[in-house]
mmCIF file as Biopython writes it, N, C-alpha, C and O atoms, coordinates in Angstrom:
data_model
#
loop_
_atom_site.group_PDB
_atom_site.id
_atom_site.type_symbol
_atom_site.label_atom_id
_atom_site.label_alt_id
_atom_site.label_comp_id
_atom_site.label_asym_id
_atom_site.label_entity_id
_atom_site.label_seq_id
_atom_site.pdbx_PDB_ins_code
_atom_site.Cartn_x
_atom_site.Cartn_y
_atom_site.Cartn_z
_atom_site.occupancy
_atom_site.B_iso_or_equiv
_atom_site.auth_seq_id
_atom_site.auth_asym_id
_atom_site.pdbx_PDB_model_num
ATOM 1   N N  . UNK A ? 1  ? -34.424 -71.644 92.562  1.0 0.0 1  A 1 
ATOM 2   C CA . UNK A ? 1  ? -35.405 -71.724 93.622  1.0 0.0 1  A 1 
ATOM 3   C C  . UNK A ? 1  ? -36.088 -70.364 93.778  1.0 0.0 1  A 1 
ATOM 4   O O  . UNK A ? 1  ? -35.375 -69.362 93.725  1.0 0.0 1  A 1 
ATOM 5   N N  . UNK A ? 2  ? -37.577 -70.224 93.991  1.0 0.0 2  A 1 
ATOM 6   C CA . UNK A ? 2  ? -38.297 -69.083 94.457  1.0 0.0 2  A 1 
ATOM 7   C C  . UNK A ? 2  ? -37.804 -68.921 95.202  1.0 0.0 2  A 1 
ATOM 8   O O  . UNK A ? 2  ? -37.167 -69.674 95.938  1.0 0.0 2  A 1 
ATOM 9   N N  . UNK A ? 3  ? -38.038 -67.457 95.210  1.0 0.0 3  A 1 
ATOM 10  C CA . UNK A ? 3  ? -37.670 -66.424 96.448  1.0 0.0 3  A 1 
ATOM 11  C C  . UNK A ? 3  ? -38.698 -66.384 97.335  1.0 0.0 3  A 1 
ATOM 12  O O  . UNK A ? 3  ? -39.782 -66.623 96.801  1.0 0.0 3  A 1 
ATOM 13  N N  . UNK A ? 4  ? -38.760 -66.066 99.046  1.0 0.0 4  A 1 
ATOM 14  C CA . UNK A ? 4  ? -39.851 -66.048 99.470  1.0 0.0 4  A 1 
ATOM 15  C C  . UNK A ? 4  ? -39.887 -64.174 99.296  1.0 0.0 4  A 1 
ATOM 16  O O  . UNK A ? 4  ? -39.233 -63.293 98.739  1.0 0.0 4  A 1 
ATOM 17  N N  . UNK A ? 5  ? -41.435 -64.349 100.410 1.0 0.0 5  A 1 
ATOM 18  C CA . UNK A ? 5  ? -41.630 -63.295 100.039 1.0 0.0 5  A 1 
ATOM 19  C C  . UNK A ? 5  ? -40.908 -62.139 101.089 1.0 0.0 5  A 1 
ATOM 20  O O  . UNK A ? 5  ? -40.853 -60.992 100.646 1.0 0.0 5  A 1 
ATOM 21  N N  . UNK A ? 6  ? -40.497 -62.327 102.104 1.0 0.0 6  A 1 
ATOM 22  C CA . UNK A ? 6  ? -39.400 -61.802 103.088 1.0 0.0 6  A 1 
ATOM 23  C C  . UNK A ? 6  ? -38.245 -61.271 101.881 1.0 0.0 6  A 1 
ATOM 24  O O  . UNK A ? 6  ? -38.095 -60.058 101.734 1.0 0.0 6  A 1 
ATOM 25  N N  . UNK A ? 7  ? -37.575 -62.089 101.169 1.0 0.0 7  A 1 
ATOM 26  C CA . UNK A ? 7  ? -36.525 -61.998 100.084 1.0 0.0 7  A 1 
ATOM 27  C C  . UNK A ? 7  ? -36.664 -60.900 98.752  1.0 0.0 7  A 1 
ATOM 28  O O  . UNK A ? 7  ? -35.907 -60.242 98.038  1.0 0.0 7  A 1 
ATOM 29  N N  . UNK A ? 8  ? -38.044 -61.135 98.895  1.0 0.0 8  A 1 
ATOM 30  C CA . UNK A ? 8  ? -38.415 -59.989 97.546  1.0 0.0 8  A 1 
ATOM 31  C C  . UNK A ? 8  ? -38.578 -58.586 98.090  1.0 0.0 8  A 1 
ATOM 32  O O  . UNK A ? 8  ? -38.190 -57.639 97.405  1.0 0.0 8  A 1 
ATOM 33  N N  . UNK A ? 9  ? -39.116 -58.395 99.256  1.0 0.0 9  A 1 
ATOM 34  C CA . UNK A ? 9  ? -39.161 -57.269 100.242 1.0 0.0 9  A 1 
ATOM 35  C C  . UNK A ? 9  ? -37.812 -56.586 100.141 1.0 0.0 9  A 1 
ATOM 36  O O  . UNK A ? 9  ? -37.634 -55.452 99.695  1.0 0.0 9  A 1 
ATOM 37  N N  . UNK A ? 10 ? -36.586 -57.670 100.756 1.0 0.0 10 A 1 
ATOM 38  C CA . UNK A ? 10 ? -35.336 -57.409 100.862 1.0 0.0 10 A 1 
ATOM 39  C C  . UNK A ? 10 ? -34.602 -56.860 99.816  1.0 0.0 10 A 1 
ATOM 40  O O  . UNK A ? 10 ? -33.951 -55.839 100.038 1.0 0.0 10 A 1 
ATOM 41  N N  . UNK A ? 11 ? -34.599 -57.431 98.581  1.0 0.0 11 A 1 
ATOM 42  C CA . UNK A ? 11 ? -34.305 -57.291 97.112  1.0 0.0 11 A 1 
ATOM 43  C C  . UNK A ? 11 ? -34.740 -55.946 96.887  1.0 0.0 11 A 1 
ATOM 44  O O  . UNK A ? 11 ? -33.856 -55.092 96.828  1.0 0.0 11 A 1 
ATOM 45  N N  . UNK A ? 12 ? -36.444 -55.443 96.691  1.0 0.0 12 A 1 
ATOM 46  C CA . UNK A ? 12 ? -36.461 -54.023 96.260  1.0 0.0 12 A 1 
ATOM 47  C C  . UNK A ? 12 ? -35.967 -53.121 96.978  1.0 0.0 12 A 1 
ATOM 48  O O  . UNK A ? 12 ? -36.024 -51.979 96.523  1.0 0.0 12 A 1 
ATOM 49  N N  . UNK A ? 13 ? -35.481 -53.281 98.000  1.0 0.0 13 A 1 
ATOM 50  C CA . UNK A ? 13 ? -35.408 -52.438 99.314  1.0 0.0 13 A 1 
ATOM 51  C C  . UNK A ? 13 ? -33.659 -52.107 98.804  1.0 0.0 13 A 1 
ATOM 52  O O  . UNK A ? 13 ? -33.266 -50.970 98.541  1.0 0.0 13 A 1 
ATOM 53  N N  . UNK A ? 14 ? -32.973 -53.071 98.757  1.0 0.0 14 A 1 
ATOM 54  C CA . UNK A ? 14 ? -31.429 -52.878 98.393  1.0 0.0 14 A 1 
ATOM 55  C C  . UNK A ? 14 ? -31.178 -52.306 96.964  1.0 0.0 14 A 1 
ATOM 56  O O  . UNK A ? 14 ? -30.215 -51.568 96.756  1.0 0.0 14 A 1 
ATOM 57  N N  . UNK A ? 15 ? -32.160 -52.695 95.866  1.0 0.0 15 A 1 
ATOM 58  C CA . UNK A ? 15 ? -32.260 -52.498 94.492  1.0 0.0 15 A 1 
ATOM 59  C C  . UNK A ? 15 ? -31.922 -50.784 95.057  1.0 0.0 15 A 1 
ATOM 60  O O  . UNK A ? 15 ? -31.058 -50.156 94.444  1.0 0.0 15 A 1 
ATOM 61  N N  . UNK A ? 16 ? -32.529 -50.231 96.032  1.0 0.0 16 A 1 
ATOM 62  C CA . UNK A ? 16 ? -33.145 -48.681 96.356  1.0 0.0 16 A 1 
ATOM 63  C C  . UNK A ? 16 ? -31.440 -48.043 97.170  1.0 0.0 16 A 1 
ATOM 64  O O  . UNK A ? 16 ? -31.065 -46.871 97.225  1.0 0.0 16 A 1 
ATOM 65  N N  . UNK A ? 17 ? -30.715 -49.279 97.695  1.0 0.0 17 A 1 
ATOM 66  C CA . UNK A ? 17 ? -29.544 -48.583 98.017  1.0 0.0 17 A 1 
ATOM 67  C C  . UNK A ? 17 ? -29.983 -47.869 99.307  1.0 0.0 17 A 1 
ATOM 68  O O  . UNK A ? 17 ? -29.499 -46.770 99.578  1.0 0.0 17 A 1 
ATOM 69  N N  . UNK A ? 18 ? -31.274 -48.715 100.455 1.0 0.0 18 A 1 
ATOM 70  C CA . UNK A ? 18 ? -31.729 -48.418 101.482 1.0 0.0 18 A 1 
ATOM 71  C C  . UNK A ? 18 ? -31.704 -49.387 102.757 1.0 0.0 18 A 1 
ATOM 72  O O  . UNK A ? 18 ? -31.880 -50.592 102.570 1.0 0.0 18 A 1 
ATOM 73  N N  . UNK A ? 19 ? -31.542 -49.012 103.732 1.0 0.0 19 A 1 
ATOM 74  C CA . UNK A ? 19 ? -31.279 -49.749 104.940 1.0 0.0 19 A 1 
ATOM 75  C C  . UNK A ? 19 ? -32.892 -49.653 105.673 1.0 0.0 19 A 1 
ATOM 76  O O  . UNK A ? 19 ? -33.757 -48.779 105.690 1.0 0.0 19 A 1 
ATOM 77  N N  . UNK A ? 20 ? -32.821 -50.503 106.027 1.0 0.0 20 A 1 
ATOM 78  C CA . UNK A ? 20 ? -34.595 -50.855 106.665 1.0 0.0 20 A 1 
ATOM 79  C C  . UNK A ? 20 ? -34.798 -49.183 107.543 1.0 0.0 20 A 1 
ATOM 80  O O  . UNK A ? 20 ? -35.758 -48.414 107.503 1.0 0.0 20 A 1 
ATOM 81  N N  . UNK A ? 21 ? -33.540 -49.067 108.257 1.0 0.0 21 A 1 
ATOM 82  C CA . UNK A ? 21 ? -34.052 -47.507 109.036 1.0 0.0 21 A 1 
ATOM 83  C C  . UNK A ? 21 ? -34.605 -46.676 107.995 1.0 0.0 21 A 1 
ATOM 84  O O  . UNK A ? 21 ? -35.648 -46.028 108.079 1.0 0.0 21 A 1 
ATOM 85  N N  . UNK A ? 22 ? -33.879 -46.741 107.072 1.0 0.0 22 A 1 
ATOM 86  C CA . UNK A ? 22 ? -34.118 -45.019 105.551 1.0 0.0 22 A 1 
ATOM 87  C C  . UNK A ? 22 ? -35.225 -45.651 105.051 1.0 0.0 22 A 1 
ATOM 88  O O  . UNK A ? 22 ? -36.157 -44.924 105.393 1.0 0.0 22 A 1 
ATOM 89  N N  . UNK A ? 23 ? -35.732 -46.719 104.350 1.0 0.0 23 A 1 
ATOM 90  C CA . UNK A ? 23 ? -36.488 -47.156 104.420 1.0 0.0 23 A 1 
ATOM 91  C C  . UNK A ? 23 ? -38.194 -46.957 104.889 1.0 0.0 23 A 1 
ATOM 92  O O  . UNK A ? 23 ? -39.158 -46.694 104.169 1.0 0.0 23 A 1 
ATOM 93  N N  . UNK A ? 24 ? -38.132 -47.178 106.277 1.0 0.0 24 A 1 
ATOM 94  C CA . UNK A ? 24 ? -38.800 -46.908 106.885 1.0 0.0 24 A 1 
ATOM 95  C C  . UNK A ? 24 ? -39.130 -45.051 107.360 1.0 0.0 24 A 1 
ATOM 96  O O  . UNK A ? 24 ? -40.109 -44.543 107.907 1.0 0.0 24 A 1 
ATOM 97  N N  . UNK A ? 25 ? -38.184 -44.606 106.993 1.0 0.0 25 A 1 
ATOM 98  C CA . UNK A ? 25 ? -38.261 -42.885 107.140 1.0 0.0 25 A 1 
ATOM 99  C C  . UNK A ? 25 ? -39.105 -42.745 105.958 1.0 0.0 25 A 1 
ATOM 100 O O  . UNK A ? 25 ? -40.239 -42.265 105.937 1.0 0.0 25 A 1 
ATOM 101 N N  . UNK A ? 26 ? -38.492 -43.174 105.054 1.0 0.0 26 A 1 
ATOM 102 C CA . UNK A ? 26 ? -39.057 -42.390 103.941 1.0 0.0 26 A 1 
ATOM 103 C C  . UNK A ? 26 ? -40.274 -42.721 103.353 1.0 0.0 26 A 1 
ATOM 104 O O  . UNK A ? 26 ? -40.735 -42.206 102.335 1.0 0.0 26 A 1 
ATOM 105 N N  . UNK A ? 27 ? -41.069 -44.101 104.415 1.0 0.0 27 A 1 
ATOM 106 C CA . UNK A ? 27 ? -42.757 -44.292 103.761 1.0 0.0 27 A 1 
ATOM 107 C C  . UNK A ? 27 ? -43.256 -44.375 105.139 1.0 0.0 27 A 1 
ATOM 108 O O  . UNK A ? 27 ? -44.258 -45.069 105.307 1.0 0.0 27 A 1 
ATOM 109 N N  . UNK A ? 28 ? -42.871 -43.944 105.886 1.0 0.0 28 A 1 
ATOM 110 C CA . UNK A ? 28 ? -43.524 -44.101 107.579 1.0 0.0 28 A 1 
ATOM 111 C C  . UNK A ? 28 ? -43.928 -45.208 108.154 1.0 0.0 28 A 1 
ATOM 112 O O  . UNK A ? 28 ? -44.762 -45.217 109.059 1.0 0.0 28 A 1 
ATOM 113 N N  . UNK A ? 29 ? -43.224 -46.512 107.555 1.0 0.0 29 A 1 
ATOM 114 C CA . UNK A ? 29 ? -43.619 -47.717 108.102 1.0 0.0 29 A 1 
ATOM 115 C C  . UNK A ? 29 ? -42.257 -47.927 109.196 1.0 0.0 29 A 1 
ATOM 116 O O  . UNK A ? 29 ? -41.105 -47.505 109.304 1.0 0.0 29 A 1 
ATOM 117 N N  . UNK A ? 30 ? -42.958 -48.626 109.732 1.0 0.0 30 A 1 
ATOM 118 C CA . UNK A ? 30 ? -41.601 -49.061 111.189 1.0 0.0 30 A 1 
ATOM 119 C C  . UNK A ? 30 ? -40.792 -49.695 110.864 1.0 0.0 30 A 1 
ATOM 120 O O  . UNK A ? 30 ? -41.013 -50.817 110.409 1.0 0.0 30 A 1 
ATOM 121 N N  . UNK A ? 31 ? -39.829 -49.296 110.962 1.0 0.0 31 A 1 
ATOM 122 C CA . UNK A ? 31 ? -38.355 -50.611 110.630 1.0 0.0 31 A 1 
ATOM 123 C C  . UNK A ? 31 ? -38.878 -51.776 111.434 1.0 0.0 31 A 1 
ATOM 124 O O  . UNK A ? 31 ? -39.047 -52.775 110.734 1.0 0.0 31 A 1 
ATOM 125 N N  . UNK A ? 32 ? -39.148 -51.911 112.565 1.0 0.0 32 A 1 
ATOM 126 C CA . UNK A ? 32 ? -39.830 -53.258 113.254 1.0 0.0 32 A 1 
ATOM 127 C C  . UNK A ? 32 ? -40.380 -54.351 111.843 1.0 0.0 32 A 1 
ATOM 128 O O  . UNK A ? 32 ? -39.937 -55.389 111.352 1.0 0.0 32 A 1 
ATOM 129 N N  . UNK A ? 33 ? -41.481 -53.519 111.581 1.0 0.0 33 A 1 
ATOM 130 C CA . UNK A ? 33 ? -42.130 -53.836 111.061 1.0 0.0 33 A 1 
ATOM 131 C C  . UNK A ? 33 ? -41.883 -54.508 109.461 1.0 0.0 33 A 1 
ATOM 132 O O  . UNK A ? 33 ? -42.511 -55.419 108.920 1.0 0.0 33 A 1 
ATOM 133 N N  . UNK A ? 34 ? -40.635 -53.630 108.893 1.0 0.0 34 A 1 
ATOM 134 C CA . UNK A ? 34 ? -40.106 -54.128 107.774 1.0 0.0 34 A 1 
ATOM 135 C C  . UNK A ? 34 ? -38.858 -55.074 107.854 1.0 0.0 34 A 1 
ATOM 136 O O  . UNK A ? 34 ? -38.429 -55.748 106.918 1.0 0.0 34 A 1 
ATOM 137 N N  . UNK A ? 35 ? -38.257 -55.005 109.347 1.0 0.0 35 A 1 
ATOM 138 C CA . UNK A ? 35 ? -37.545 -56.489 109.500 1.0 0.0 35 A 1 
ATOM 139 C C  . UNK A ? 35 ? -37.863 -57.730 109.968 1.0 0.0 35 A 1 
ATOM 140 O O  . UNK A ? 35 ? -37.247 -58.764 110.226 1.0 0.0 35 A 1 
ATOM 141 N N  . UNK A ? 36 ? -39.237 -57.266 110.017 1.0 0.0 36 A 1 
ATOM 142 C CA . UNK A ? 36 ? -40.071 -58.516 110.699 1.0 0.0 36 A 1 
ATOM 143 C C  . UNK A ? 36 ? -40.500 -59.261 108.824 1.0 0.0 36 A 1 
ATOM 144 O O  . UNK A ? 36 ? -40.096 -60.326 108.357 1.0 0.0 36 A 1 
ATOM 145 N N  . UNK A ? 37 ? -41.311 -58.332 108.230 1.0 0.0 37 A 1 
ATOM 146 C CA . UNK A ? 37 ? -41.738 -58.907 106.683 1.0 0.0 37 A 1 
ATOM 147 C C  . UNK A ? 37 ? -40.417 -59.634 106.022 1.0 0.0 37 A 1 
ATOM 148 O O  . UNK A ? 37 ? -40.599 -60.769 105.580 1.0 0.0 37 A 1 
ATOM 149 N N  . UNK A ? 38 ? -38.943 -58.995 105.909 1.0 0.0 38 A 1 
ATOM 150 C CA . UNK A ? 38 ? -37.852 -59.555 105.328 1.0 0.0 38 A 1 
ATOM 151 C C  . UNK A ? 38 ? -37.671 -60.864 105.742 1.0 0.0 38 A 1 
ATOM 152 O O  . UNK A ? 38 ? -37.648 -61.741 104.878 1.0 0.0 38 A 1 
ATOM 153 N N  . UNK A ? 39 ? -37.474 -61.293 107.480 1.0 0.0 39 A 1 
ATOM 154 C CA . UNK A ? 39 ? -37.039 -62.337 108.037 1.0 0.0 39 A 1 
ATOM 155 C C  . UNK A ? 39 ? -38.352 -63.756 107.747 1.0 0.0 39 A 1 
ATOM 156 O O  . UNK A ? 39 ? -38.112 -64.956 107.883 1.0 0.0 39 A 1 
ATOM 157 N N  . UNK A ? 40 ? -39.173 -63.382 107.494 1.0 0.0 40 A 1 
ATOM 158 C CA . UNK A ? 40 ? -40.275 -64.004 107.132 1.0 0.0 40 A 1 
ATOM 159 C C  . UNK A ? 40 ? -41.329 -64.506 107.774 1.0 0.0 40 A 1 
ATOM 160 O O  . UNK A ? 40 ? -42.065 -65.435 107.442 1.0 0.0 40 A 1 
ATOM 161 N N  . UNK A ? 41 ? -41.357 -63.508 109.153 1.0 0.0 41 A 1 
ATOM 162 C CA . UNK A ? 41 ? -42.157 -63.797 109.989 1.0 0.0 41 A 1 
ATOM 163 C C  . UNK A ? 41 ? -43.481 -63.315 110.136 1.0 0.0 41 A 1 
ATOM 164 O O  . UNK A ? 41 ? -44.028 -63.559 111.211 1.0 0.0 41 A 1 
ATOM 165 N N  . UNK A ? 42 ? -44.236 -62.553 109.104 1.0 0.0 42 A 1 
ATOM 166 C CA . UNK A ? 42 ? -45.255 -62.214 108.900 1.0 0.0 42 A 1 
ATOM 167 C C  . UNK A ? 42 ? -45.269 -61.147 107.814 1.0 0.0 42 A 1 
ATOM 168 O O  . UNK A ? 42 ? -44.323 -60.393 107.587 1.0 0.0 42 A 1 
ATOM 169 N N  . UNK A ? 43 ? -46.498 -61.155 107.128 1.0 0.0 43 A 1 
ATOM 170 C CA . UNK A ? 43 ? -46.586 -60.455 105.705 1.0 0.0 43 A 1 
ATOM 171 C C  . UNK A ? 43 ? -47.382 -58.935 106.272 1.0 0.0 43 A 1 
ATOM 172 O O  . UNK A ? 43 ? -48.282 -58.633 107.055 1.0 0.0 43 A 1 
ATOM 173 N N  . UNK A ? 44 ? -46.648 -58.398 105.556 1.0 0.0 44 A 1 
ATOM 174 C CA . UNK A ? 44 ? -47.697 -56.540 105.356 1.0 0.0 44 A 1 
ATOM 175 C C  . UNK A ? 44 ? -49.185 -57.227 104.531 1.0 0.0 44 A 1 
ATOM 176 O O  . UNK A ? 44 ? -49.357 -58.090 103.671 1.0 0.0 44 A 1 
ATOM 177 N N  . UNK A ? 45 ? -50.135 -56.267 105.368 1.0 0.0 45 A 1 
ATOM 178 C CA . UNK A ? 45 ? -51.259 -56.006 104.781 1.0 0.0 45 A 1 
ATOM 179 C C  . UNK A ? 45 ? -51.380 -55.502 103.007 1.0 0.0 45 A 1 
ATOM 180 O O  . UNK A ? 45 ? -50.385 -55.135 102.382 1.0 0.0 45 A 1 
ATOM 181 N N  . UNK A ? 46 ? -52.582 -55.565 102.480 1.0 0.0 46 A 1 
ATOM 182 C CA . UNK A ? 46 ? -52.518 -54.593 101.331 1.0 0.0 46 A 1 
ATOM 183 C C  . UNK A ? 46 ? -52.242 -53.479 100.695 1.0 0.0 46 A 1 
ATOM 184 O O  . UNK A ? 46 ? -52.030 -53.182 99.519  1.0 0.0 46 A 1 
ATOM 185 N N  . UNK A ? 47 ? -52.286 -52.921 101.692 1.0 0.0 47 A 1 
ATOM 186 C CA . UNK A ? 47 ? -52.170 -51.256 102.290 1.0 0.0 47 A 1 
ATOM 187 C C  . UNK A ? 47 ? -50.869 -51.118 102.171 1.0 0.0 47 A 1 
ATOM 188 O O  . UNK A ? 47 ? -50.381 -50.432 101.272 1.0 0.0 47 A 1 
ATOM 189 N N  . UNK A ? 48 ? -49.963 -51.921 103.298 1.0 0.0 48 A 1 
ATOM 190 C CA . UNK A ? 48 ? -48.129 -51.438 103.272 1.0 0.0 48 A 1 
ATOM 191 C C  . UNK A ? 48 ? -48.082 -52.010 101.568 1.0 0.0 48 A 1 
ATOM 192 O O  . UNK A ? 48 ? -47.935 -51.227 100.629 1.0 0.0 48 A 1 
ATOM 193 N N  . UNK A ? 49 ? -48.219 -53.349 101.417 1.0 0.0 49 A 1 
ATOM 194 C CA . UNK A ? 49 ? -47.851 -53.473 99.986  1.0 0.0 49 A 1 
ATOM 195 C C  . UNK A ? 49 ? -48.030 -52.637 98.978  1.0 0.0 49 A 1 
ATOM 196 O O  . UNK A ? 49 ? -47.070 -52.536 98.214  1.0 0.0 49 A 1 
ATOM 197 N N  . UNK A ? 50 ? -48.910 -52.046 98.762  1.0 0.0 50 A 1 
ATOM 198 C CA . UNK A ? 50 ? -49.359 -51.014 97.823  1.0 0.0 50 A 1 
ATOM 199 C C  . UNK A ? 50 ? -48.157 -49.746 98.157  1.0 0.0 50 A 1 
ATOM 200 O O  . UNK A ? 50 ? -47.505 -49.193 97.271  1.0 0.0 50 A 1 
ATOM 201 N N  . UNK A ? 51 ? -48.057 -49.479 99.457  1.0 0.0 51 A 1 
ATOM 202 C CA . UNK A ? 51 ? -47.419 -48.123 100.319 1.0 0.0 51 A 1 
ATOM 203 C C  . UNK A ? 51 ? -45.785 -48.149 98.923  1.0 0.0 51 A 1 
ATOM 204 O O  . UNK A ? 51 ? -45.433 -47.388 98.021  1.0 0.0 51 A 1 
ATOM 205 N N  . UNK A ? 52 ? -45.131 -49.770 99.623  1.0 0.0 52 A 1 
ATOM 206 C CA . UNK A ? 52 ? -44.034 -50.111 98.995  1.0 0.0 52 A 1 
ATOM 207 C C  . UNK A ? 52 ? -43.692 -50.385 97.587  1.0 0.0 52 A 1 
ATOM 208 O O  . UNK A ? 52 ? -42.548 -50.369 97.135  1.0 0.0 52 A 1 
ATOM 209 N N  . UNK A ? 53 ? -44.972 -50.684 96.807  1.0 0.0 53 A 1 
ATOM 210 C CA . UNK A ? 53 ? -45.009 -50.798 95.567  1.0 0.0 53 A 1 
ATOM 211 C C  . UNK A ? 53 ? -44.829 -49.523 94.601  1.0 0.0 53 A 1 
ATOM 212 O O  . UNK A ? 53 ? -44.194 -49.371 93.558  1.0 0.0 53 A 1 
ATOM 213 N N  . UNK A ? 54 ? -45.472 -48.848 95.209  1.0 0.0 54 A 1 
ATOM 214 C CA . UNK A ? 54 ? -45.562 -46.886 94.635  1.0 0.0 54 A 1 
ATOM 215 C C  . UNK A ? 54 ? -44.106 -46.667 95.147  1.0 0.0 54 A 1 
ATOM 216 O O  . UNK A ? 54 ? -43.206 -46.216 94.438  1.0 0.0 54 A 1 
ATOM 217 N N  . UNK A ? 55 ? -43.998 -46.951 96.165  1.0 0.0 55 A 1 
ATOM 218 C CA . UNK A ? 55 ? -42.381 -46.241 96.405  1.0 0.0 55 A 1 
ATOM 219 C C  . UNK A ? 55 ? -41.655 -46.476 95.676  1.0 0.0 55 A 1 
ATOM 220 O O  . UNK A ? 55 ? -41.162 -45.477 95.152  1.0 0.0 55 A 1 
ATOM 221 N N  . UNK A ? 56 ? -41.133 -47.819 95.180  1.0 0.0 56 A 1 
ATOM 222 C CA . UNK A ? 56 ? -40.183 -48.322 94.916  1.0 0.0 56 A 1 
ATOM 223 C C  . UNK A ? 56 ? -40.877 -48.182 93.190  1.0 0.0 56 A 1 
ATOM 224 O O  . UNK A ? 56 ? -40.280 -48.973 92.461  1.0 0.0 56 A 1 
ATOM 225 N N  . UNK A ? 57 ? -41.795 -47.501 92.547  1.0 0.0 57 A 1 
ATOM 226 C CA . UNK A ? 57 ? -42.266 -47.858 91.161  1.0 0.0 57 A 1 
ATOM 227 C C  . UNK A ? 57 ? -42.485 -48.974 90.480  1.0 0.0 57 A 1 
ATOM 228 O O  . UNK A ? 57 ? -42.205 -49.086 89.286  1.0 0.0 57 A 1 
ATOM 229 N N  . UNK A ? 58 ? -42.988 -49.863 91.168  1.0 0.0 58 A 1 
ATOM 230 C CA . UNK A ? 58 ? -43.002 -51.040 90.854  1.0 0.0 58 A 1 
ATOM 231 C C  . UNK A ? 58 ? -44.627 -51.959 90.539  1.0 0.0 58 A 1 
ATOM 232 O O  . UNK A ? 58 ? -45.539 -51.225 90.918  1.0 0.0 58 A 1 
ATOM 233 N N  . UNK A ? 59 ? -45.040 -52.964 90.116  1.0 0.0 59 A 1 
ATOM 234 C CA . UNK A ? 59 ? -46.396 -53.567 89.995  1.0 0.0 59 A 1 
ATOM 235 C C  . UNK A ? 59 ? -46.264 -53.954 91.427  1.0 0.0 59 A 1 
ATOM 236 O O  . UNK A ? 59 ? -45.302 -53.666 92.138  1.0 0.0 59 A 1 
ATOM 237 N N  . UNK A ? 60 ? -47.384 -54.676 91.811  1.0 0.0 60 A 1 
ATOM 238 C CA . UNK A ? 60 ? -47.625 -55.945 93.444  1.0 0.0 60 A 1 
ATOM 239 C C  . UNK A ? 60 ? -47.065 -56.686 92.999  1.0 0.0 60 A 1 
ATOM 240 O O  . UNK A ? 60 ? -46.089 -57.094 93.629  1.0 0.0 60 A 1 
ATOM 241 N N  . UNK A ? 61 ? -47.370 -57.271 91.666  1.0 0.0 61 A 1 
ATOM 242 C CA . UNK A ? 61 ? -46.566 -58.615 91.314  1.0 0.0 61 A 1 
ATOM 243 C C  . UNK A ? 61 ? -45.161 -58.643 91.391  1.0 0.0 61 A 1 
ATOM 244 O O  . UNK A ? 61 ? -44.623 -59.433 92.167  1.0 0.0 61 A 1 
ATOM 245 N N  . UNK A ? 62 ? -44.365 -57.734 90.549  1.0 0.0 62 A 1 
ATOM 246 C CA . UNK A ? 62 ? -42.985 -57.623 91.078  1.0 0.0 62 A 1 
ATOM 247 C C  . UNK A ? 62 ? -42.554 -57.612 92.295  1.0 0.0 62 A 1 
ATOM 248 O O  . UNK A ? 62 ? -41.685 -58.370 92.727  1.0 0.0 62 A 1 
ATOM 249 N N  . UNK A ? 63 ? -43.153 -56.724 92.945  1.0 0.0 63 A 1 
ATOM 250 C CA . UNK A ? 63 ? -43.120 -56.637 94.466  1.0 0.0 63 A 1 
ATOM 251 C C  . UNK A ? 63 ? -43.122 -58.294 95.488  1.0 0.0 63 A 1 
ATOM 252 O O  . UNK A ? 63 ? -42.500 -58.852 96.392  1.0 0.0 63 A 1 
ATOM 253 N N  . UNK A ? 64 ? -43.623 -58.381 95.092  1.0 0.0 64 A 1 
ATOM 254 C CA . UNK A ? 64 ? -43.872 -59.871 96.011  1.0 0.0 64 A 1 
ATOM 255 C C  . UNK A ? 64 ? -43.045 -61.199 95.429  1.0 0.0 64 A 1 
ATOM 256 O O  . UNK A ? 64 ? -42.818 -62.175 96.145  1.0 0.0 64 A 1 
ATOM 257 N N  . UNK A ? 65 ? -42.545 -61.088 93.770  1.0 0.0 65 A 1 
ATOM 258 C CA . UNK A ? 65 ? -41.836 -61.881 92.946  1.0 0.0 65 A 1 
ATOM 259 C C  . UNK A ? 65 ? -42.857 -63.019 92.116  1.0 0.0 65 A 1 
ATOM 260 O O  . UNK A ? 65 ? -42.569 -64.090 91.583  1.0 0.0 65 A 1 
ATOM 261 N N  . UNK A ? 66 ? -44.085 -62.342 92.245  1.0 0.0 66 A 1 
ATOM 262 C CA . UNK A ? 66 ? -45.040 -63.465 91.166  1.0 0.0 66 A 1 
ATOM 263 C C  . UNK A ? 66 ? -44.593 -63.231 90.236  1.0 0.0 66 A 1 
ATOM 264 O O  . UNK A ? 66 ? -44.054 -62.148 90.006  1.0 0.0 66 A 1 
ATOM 265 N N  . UNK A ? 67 ? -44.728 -64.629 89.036  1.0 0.0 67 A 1 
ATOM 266 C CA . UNK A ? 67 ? -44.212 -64.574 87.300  1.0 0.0 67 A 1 
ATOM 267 C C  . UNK A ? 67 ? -45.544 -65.017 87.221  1.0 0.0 67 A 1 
ATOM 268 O O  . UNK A ? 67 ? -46.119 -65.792 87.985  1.0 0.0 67 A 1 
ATOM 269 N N  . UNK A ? 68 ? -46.168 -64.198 85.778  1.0 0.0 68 A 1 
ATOM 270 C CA . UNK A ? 68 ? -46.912 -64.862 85.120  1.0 0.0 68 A 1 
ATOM 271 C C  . UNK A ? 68 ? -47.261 -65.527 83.864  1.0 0.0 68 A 1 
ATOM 272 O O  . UNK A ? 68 ? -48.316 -66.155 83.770  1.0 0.0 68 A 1 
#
């Protein structure tokens, strides 16, 4: 089964051996804000996605769990 996209958030975030607080220190987004995207109650803009994609070295596509 796909992952949503709350799950893929969650996934790079642990891949990183980070807790939503460290997380959130270390790209200046709000933990609010990144346990709100995990639980699946609303998506980051382009902007955080991109923010989290560079962090973590990763494409958008990975990031979000698209296959193509």
């Amino acid at each position: 089964m796909k992952k949503t996209y709350g799950e893929n958030l969650k996934f790079w975030r642990e891949q990183k051996g980070l807790t939503q607080t460290e997380l959130a220190k270390a790209t200046g987004l709000k933990q609010q804000m990144i346990s709100w995207w995990e639980a699946d109650k609303g998506y980051p803009n382009i902007d955080f996605c991109v923010k989290l994609a560079d962090f973590y070295q990763i494409s958008l596509d990975e990031l979000i769990g698209r296959e193509i």
